[in-house]
C-alpha positions as CSV (number, residue, x, y, z in Angstrom):
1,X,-13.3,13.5,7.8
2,X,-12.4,10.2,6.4
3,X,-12.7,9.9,3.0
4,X,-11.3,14.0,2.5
5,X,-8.3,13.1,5.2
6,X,-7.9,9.7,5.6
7,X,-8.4,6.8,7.7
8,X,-5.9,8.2,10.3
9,X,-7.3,11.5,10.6
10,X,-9.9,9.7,12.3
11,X,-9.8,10.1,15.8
12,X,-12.8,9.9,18.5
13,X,-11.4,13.8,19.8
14,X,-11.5,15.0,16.4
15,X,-15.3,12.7,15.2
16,X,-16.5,14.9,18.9
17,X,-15.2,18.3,17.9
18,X,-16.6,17.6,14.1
19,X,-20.1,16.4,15.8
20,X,-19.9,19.5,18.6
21,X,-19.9,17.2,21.4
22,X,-17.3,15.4,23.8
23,X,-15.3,12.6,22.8
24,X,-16.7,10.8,25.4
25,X,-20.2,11.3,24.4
26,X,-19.6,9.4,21.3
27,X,-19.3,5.8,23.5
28,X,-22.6,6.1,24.4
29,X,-23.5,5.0,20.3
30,X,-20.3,3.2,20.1
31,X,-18.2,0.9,21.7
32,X,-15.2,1.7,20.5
33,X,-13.3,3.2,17.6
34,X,-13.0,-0.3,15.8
35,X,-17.0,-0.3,16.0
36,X,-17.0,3.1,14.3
37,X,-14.4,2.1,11.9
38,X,-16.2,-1.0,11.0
39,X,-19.4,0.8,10.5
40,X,-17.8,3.2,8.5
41,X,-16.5,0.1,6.3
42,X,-20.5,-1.6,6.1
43,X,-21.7,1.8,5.2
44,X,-18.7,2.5,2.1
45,X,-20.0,-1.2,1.7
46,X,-23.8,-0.5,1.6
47,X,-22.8,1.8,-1.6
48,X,-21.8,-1.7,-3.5
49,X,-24.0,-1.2,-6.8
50,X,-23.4,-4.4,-9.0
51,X,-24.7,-4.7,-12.1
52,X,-27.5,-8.0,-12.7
53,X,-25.9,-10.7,-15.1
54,X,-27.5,-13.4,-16.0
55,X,-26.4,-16.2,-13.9
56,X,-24.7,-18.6,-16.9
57,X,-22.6,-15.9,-17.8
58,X,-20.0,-16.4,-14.9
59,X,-17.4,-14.2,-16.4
60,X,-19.6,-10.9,-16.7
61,X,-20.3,-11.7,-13.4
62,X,-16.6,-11.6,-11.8
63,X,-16.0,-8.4,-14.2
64,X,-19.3,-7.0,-12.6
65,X,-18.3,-7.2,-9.0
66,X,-14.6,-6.6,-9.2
67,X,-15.7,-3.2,-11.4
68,X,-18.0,-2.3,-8.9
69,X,-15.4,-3.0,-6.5
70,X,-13.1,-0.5,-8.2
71,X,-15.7,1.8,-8.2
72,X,-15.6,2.0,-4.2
73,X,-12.0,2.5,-4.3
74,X,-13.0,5.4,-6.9
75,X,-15.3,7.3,-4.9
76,X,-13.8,6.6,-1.2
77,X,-10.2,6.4,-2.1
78,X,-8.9,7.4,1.4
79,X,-11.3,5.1,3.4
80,X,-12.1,2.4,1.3
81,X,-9.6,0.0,3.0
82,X,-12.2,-0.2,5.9
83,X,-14.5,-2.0,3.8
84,X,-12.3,-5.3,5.0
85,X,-13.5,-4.1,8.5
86,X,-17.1,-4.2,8.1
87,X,-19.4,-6.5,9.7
88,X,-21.8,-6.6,6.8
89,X,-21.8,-7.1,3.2
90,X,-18.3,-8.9,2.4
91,X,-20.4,-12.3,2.4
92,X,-22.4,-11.6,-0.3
93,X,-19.5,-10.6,-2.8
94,X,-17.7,-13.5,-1.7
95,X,-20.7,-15.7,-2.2
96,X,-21.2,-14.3,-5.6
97,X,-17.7,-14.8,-6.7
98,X,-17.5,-18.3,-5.5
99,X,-21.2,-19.2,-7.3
100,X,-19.8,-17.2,-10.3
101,X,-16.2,-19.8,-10.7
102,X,-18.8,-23.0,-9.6
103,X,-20.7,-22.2,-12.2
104,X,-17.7,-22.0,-14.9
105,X,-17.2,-25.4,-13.9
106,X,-14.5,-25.1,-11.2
107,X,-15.0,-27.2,-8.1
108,X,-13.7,-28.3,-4.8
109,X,-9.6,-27.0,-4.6
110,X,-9.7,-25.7,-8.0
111,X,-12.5,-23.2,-7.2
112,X,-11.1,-22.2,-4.2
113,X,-7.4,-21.4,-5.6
114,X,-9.1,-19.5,-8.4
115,X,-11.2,-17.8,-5.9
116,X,-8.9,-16.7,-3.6
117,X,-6.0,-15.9,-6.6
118,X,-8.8,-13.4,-7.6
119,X,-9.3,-12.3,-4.4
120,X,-5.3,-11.4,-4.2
121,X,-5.0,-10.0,-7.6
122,X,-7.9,-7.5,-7.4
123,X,-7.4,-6.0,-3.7
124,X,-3.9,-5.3,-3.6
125,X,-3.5,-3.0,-5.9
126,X,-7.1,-1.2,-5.0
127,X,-5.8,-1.2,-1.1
128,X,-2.7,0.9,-2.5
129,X,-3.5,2.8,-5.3
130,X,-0.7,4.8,-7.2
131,X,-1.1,8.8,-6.6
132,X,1.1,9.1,-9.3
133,X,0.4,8.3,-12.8
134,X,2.4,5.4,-15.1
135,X,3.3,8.3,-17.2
136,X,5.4,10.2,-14.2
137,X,6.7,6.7,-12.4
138,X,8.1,6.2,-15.6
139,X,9.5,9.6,-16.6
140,X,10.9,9.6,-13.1
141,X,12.8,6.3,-13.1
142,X,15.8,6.4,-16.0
143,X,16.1,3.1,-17.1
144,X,18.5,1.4,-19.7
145,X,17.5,-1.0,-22.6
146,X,14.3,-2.3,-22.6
147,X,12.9,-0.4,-19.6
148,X,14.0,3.2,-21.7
149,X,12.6,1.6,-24.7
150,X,9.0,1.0,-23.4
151,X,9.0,3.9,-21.2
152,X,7.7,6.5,-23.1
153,X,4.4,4.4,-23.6
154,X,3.3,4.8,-20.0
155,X,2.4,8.3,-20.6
156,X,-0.7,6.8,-22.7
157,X,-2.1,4.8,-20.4
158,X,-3.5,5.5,-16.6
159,X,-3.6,2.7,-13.3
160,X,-7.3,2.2,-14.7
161,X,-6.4,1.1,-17.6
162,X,-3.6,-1.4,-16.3
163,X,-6.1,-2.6,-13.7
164,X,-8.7,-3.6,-16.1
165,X,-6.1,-4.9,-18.5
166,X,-5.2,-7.3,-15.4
167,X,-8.2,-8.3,-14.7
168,X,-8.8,-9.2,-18.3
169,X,-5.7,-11.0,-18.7
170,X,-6.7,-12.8,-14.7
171,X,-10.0,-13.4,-16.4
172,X,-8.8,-14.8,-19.8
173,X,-6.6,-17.3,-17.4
174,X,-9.6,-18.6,-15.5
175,X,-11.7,-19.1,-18.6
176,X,-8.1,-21.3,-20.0
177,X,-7.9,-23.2,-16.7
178,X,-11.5,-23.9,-16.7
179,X,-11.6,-25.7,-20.3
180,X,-8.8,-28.0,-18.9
181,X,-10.8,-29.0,-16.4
């Protein structure tokens, strides 16, 4: 359940049946179903694997934790929007990214605008990732001029690909900003 069906395929009736007990049963660990989902989210959370960087190197640092980010979306596509649910674990991301831009150099307003345009440029398009690849939302859509011209290039490339190439081009933009500073 969950990550095979989806978050709304959750349902304390069904958890019971899955578990061989009574619905009811269940609120005798939990308080309610937000407390389950929640946990649910710290535990997809738990699985967070980010790899060391040196601390001077702020850049690999934001590339480490938004690809480990990624990586939860990978392996818990269906349920890994309850990771903004969890009571655990989102602090320490945030307080790497915001140590990470600090010690580019931004400060004060600056680092917070940088931190939370990150912040809205990397979980978007993780929350609502495409079942269909560029090649096919491409194929599908018949444009005219430009669009028909570039359209049969999106059958090289996959939504990884065009999620790392943002976050390059995000990350290329901070390290700009930063030097004008």
């Amino acid at each position: 359940m969950g990550d095979a069906t989806g978050v709304e395929a959750i349902t304390m009736r069904r958890l019971g049946r899955e578990l061989g007990v009574e619905a009811m049963a269940l609120y005798t660990h939990i308080r309610s179903k937000d407390d389950l989902l929640a946990a649910i989210g710290s535990r997809i959370l738990a699985e967070l694997e980010v790899e060391s960087r040196e601390r001077p190197d702020w850049r690999g640092r934001i590339e480490a934790v938004c690809r480990a980010w990624a990586a939860l979306r990978e392996r818990h596509p269906h349920t890994f929007a309850l990771i903004y649910r969890a009571d655990t674990g989102v602090l320490t991301v945030t307080e790497e990214l915001m140590d990470a831009l600090l010690t580019a150099g931004f400060a004060g307003a600056d680092a917070w605008l940088a931190y939370q345009s990150l912040v809205f440029f990397v979980d978007p398009p993780l929350l609502h990732w495409p079942s269909t690849s560029p090649g096919e939302v491409w194929r599908l859509d018949t444009g005219r001029g430009h669009h028909a011209e570039l359209a049969p290039y999106a059958r090289y490339f996959s939504w990884d690909d065009v999620w790392e190439n943002g976050l390059e081009l995000f990350l290329d933009g901070l390290e700009a900003r930063v030097t004008r500073l």
